[in-house]
N, C-alpha and C positions, 0 to 999 in steps of 0.2 A: 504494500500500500504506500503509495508517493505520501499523500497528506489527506486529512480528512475532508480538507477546503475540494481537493482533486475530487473525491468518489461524491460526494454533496453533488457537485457540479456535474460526475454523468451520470448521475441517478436522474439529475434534472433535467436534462438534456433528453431524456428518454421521449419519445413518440412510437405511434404505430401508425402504420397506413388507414386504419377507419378515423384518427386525428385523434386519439389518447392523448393529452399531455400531462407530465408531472411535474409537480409542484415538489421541492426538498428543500431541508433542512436542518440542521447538526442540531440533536439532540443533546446537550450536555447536565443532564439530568443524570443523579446517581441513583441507581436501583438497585434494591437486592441481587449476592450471586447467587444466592441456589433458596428455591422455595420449596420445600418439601411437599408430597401433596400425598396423603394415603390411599392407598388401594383399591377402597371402596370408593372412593372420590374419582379415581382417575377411570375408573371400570365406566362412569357414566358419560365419559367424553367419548363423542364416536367417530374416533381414530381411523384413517384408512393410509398405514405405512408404507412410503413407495417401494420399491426392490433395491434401488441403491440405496444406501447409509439408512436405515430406517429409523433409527434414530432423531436424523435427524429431518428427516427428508418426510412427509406428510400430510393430508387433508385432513381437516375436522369439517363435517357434515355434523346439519342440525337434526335432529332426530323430530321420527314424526309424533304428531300430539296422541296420545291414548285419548281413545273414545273415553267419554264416560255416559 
């Protein structure tokens, strides 16, 4: 990574051909490094892990409403 001012700038710089533009910005905000989340907690996220790194790599999908 050259500088954070550098990746800022092509993040912003992104477009697509139907005219997506993005807007960025440096966050310098301190956040926690690690949140613990339990088991039964994480069981309710509905995860779908890619094949590479799945770790780290994945979609959360909203789950659908139970009738009642």
């Amino acid at each position: 990574m050259i500088s954070f001012e550098t990746v800022v700038n092509l993040i912003g710089s992104t477009t697509t051909l139907k005219g997506l533009q993005v807007k960025s910005k440096l966050d310098e905000s301190e956040y926690p490094k690690v949140i613990l989340i339990k088991e039964p907690e994480l069981k309710k996220v509905n995860l779908h892990p890619y094949a590479f790194n799945r770790e780290w790599n994945y979609t959360i999908k909203t789950r659908k409403k139970q009738k009642s």
